[in-house]
C-alpha positions, -999 to +999 in steps of 0.1 A: -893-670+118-859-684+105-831-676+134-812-646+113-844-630+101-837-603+129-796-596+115-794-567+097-761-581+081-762-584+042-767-616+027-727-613+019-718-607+055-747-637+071-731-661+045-697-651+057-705-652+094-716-686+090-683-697+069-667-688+098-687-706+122-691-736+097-650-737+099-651-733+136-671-759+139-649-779+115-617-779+127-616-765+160-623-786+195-637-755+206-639-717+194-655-684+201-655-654+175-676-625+171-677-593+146-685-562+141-704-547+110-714-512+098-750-513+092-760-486+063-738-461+072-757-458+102-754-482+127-730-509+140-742-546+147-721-569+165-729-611+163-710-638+180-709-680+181-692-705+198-687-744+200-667-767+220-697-760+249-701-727+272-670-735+296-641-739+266-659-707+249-655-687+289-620-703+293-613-688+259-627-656+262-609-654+296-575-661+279-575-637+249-588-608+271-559-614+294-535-614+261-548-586+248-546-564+281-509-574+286-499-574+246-483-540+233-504-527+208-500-508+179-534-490+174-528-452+179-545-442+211 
């Protein structure tokens, strides 16, 4: 079984995802990212990736959670 066979993704959204990961990878020492897609009107499915090695990816997490508690936002409540 090939390692995406279980994402419910469209093609369009795995080829994406991996885009993304593929330019991570690229040009980044290290990087986390996940997203969020609407699954047949039905259901939500969330993926994730990260390089640069588990500790960069928890130190990087770590830091844009503490930004995004302490940043004013402009998303209605």
């Amino acid at each position: 079984m090939s390692e995406d066979e279980d994402w419910n993704f469209t093609e369009a959204q795995k080829a994406a995802f991996n885009q993304i990961e593929e330019i991570m990878r690229e040009h980044f020492d290290a990087g986390v990212f996940r997203v969020l897609a609407e699954i047949n009107d039905q259901q939500d499915e969330s993926r994730g990736s990260y390089s640069g090695g588990k500790s960069n990816a928890i130190g990087l997490l770590q830091q844009q959670l503490h930004e995004l508690l302490i940043k004013k936002t402009d998303d209605p409540l």
